[in-house]
ZAMARGU-4260 file (C-alpha; in steps of 0.2 Angstrom, whole numbers, plus 5000, padded with zeros to 4 digits):
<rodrens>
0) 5000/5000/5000 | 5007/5016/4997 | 5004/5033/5004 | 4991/5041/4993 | 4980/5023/4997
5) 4981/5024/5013 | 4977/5043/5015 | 4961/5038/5004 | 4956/5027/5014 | 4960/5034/5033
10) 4943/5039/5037 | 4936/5021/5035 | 4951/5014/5043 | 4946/5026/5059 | 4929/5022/5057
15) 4935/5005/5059 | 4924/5000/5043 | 4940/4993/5031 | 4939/4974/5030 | 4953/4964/5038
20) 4967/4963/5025 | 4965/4984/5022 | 4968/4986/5041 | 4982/4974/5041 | 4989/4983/5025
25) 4986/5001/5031 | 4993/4996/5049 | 5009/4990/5042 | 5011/5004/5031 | 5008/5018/5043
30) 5020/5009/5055 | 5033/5011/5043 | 5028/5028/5035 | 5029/5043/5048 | 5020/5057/5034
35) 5005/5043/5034 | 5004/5042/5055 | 5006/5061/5056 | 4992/5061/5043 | 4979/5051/5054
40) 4987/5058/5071 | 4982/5076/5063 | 4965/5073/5057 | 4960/5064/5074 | 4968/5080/5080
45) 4956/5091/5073 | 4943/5079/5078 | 4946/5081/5094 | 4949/5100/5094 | 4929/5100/5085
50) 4926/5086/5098 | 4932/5098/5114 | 4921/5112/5109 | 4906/5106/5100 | 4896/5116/5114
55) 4899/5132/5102 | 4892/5120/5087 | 4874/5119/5084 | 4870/5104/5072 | 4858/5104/5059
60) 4841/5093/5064 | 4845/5082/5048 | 4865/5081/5052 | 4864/5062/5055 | 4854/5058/5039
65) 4869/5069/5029 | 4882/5058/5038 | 4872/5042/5033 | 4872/5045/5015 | 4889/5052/5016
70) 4895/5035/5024 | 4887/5025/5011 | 4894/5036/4996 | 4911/5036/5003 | 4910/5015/5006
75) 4902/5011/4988 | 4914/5019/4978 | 4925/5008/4987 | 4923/4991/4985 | 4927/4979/4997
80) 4923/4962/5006 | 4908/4966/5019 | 4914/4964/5036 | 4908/4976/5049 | 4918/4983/5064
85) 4905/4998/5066 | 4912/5010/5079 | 4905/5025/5082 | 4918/5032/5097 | 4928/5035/5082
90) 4915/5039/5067 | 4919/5059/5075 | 4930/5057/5059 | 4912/5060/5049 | 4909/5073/5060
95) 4923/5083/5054 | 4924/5078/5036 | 4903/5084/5035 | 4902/5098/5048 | 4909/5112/5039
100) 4901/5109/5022 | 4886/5106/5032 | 4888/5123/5040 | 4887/5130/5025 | 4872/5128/5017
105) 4863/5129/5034 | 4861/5144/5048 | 4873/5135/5058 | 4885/5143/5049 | 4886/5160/5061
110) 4889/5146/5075 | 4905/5137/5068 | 4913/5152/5064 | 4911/5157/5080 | 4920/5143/5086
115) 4932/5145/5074 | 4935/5162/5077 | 4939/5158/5097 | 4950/5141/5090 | 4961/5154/5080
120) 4962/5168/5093 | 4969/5155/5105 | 4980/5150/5091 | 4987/5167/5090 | 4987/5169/5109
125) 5001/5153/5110 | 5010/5160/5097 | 5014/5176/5106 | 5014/5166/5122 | 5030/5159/5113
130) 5036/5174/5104 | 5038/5184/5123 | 5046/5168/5129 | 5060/5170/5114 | 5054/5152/5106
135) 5047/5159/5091 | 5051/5174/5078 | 5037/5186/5068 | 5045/5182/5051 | 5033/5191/5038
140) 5041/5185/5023 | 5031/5190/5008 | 5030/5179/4987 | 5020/5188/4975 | 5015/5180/4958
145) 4999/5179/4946 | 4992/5191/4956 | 4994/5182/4974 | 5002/5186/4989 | 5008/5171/5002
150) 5017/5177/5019 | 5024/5167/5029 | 5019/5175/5045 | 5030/5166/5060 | 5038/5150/5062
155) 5041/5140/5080 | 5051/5122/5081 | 5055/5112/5097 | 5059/5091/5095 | 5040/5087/5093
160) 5039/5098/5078 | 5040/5114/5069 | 5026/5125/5066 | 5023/5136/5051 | 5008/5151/5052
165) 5005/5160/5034 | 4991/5168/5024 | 4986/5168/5009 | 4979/5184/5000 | 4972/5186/4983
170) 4977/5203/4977 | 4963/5203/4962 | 4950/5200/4977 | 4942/5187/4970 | 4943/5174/4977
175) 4952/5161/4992 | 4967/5151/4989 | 4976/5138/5002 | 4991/5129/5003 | 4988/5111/4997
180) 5003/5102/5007 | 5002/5087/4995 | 5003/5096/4981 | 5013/5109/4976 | 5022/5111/4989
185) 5044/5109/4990 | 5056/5111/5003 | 5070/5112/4993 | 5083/5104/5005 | 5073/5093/5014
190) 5087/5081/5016 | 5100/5095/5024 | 5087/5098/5036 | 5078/5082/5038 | 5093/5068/5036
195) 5083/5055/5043 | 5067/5055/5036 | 5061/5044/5021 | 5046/5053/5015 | 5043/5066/5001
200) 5040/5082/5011 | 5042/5083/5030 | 5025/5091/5030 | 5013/5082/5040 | 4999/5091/5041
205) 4989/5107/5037 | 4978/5116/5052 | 4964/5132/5043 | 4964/5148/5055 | 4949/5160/5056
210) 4952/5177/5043 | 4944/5192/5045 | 4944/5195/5026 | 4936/5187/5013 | 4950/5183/5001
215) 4963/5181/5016 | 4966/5165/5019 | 4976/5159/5036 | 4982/5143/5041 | 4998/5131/5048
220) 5007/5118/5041 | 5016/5107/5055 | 5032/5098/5051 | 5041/5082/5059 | 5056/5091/5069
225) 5069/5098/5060 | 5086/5086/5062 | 5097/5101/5065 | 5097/5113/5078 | 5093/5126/5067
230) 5091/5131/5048 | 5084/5139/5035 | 5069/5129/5027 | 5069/5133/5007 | 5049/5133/5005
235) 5044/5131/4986 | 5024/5132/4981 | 5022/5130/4960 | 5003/5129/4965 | 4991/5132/4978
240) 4972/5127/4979 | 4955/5138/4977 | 4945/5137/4993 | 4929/5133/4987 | 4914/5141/4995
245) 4902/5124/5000 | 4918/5111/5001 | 4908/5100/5009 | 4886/5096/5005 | 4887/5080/5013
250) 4884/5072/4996 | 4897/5077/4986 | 4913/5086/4986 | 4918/5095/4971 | 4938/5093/4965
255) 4950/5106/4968 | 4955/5119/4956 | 4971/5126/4959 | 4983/5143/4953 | 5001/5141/4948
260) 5014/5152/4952 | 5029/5153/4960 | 5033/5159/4979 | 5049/5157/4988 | 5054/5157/5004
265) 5071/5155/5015 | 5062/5152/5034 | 5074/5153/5047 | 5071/5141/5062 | 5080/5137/5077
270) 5074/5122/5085 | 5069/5122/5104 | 5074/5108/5116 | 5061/5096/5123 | 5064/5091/5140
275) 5064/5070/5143 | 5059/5060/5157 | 5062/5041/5156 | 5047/5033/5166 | 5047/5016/5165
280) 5033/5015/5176 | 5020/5000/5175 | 5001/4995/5179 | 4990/4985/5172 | 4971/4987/5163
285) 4959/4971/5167 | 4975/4958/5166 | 4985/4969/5155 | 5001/4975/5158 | 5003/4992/5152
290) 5020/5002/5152 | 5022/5022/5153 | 5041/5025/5147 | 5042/5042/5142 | 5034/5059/5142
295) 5042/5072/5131 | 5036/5090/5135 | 5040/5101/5122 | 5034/5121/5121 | 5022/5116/5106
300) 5014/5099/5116 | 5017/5088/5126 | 5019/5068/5122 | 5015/5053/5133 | 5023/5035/5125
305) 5016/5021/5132 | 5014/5003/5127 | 5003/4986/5132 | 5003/4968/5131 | 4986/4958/5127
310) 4990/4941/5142 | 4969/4941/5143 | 4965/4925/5131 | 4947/4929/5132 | 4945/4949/5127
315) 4959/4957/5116 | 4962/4974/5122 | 4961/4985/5104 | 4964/5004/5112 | 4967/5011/5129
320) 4964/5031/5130 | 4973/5043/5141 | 4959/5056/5149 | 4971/5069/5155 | 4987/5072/5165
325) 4988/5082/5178 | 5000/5093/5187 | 4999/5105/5199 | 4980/5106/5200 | 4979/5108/5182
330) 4972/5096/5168 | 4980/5094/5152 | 4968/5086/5137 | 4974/5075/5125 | 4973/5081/5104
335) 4967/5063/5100 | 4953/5060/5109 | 4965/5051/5119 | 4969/5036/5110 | 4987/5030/5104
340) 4994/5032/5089 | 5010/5032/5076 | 5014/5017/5088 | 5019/4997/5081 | 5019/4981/5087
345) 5034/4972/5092 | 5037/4956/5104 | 5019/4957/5108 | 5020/4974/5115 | 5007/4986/5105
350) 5016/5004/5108 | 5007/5021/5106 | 5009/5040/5110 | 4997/5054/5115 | 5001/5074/5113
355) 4994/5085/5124 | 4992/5103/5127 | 5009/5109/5130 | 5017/5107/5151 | 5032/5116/5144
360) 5029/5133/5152 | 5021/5124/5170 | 5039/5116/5173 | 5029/5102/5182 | 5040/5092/5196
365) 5025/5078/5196 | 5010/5070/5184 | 4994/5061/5187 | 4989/5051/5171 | 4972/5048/5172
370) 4964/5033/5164 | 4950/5034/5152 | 4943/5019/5144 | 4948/5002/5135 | 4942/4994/5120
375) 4940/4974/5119 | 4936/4962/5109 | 4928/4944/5111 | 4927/4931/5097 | 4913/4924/5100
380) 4907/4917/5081 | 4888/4913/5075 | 4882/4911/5058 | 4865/4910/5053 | 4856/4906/5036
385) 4845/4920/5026 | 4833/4917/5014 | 4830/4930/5004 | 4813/4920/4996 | 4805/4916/5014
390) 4793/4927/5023 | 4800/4944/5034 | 4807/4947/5047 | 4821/4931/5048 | 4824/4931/5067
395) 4841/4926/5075 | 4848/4925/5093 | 4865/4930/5097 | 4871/4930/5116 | 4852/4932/5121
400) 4849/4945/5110 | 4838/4945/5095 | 4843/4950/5077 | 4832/4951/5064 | 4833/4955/5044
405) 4818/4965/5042 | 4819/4971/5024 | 4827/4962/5007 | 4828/4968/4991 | 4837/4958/4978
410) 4845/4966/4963 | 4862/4972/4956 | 4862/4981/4972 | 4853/4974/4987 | 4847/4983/5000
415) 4847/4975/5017 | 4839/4982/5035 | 4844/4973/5049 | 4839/4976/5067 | 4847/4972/5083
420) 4837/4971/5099 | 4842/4982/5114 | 4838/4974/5130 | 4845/4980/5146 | 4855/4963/5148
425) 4862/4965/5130 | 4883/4959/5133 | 4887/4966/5119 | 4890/4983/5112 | 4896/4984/5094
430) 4895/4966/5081 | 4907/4961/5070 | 4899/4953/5055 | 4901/4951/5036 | 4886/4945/5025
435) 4889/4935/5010 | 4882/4923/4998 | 4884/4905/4992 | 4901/4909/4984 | 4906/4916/5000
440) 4908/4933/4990 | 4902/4952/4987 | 4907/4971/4992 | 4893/4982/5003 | 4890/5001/5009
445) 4880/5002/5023 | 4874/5017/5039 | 4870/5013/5056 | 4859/5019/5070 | 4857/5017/5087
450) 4858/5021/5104 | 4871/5030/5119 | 4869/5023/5134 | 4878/5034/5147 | 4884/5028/5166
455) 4868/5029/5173 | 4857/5019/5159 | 4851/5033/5150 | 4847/5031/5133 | 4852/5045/5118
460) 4845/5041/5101 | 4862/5043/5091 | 4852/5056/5080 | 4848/5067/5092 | 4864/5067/5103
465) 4880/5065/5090 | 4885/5080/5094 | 4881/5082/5112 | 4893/5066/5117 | 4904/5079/5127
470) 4888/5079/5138 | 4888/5062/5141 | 4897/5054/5156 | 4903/5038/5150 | 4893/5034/5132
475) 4894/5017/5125 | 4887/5018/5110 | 4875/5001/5106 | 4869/5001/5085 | 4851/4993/5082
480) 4849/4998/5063 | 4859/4993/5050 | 4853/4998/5031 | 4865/4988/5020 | 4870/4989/5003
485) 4875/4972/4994 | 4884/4969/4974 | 4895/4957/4968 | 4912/4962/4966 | 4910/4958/4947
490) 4894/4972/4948 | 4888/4958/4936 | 4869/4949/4940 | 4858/4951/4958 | 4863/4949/4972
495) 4858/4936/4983 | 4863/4935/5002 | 4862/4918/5011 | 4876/4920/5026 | 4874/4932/5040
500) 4893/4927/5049 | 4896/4935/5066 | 4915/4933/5071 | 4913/4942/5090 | 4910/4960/5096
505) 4914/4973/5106 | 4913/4984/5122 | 4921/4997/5130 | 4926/4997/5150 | 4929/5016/5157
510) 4942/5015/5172 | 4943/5030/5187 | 4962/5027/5188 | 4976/5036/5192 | 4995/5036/5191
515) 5005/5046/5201 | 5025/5048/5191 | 5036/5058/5199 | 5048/5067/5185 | 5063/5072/5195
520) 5078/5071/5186
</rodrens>
């Protein structure tokens, strides 16, 4: 698999809807490819920056039904073996792909602006923070051509990474451009600055800040950390990309048109030292031994590295999530909703990091690390017959619970509804299942529905409360509707689904857990 694959496909793989051998392909490629894991750490980054203030976001009443039919436009131009890992702690990733097209064309436009407007004030408050504190320089470094004007507006860099602020104004004033950091974009002596890094550009992600005027454009491009201690990055755009008024409707996103040109820029950087703790410091999570051995605070974030071991034959630990750390009184939130990433597997240890807001500036002496929830998994296979000619609804039990197929219709393209029962004693939140036919064979789409269920029982129709899962105090989320898509992967003749294959499921376990690490020297 090679990057631009695995990119495509990054929001099904943190939707967790890729079949096996995808998430096997992507997983190995993203251990081994550091722009790829920068690209998923980056878009669950922003995910969680939505996530963290989503009070200042009011939703569209039919915002669920847009995510549906997004989810089922993005799977069936995708073909793929139907097998289902729904998750919907992660589908935040729809969230943010839909929200600001969605925004758009609806009057809660005015209310993500707003809170885009506060993101990019605090954006601009931590860069001055770190300009008083001499870690970061105002550059103002100003490429004219076709008509366009790009400034590169400041520039910080620690070990964690290096931060680059521009703008990007159209002279003619007629419209918005962007910087497309996979396309068009050079840094000229990438290998001076970045001797160890096996990628195409060092770039590694791209952040939009709020602009006053309308054919100003602001944003940040972030960089893995510079291998020297300082520099001059030779930044080269041939091309950057038209913002378009409604990039996202939920249905469809129209391409990108872009401008060609030629700006330049010499950035001068100095790169900030981290300070490094070894920790070494062990506990365990329901039978798992789980090792903290380093947390690196840096003055743009602070990063926790941490790794597990699955000695529990019976329920696979798939994530573990990090709530906070605390020092001094004060909470630091993680950027990725709290889960692991970039990290590999090796000797049976699954490793991961979390960044944090930054520590660098508290000098902390101690931290708390605060526990927020695992994910498991059980195998615990079924399979069950369908008869697409028999008489509706085709009832099944699974664990105590029952699942019926309520709705068939056969054709190129078969539509399948498929309910679970959500009975207080249900075991089980989320199923993995593929259906398929008597040649064992065939690619779907498919949305689900379903319920929240917080600590104290309550129920949340999905629809309803997507949004408001900040609210929540410890959501599980339980799907009971499933509206599947079948076709053969030959798109030749109906199909006809005889095989619903149940492989396990899974649940999620919220911990009030605390480790206390002292960080003296």
């Amino acid at each position: 698999m090679d990057c631009k694959e695995c990119q495509e496909r990054l929001v099904e793989y943190v939707d967790r809807t890729v079949d096996e051998a995808a998430r096997q392909d992507i997983e190995q490629h993203i251990i081994t490819c550091e722009s790829c894991t920068q690209e998923l750490a980056n878009f669950e980054q922003i995910i969680a920056d939505l996530a963290a203030e989503n009070d200042a976001i009011q939703v569209p009443d039919n915002f669920m039904d847009i995510v549906r039919l997004a989810v089922t436009q993005t799977q069936t131009s995708k073909p793929r073996h139907y097998k289902h890992r729904t998750t919907f702690g992660l589908v935040a990733a729809l969230f943010l792909t839909l929200f600001v097209g969605t925004a758009v064309a609806t009057n809660s436009f005015a209310d993500f602006m707003e809170w885009l407007k506060d993101f990019s004030n605090r954006q601009d408050e931590q860069m001055q923070d770190f300009v008083q504190q001499g870690l970061a320089e105002n550059l103002n470094l100003i490429a004219e051509s076709n008509g366009v004007k790009v400034t590169i507006t400041s520039v910080v860099a620690d070990e964690v990474q290096t931060l680059i602020y521009y703008e990007v104004e159209d002279l003619q004033q007629d419209t918005k451009y962007k910087i497309d950091f996979t396309d068009g974009l050079q840094i000229v002596n990438r290998a001076e600055l970045w001797n160890d890094i096996d990628t195409d550009s060092p770039v590694k992600s791209h952040l939009m800040i709020y602009s006053e005027s309308e054919h100003v454009y602001k944003g940040r491009l972030a960089t893995v950390p510079i291998s020297a201690s300082e520099g001059t990055i030779q930044l080269e755009l041939s091309k950057i990309a038209q913002v378009m008024d409604n990039p996202v409707t939920g249905v469809e996103t129209p391409p990108s048109t872009f401008m060609e040109g030629d700006w330049r820029f010499d950035i001068p950087v100095q790169k900030h030292p981290a300070i490094v703790y070894d920790l070494q410091v062990e506990t365990e999570i329901d039978g798992n031994p789980v090792i903290f051995d380093q947390v690196t605070i840096a003055p743009t974030r602070t990063v926790l590295s941490y790794r597990y071991r699955n000695d529990n034959p019976d329920k696979r630990m798939d994530y573990l999530t990090i709530a906070s750390l605390e020092s001094k009184g004060k909470h630091v939130y993680p950027e990725l909703l709290g889960i692991g990433s970039g990290g590999g597997s090796a000797n049976g240890w699954n490793s991961s990091e979390v960044a944090f807001e930054s520590l660098y500036f508290d000098n902390p002496t101690e931290i708390r690390i605060h526990i927020g929830n695992a994910g498991f998994t059980v195998e615990e296979p079924a399979q069950f017959a369908i008869d697409a000619s028999e008489k509706l609804p085709q009832i099944f039990n699974y664990l105590g619970n029952t699942i019926s197929i309520e709705q068939i219709k056969i054709g190129e393209r078969t539509t399948l509804k498929m309910k679970e029962e959500l009975s207080k004693d249900r075991v089980y939140e989320t199923l993995h299942y593929r259906i398929y036919d008597n040649d064992n064979r065939g690619s779907s789409s498919s949305s689900v529905d379903g319920y929240y269920i917080d600590k104290n029982g309550e129920r949340y129709k999905v629809k309803d409360s997507f949004y408001r899962l900040h609210e929540l105090e410890q959501p599980r989320l339980y799907p009971t509707e499933h509206h599947v898509e079948l076709y053969r992967d030959d798109q030749q003749g109906d199909y006809i689904p005889t095989t619903l294959e149940i492989e396990g499921y899974s649940f999620t376990l919220f911990y009030n857990k605390g480790i206390d690490i002292s960080l003296d020297k």
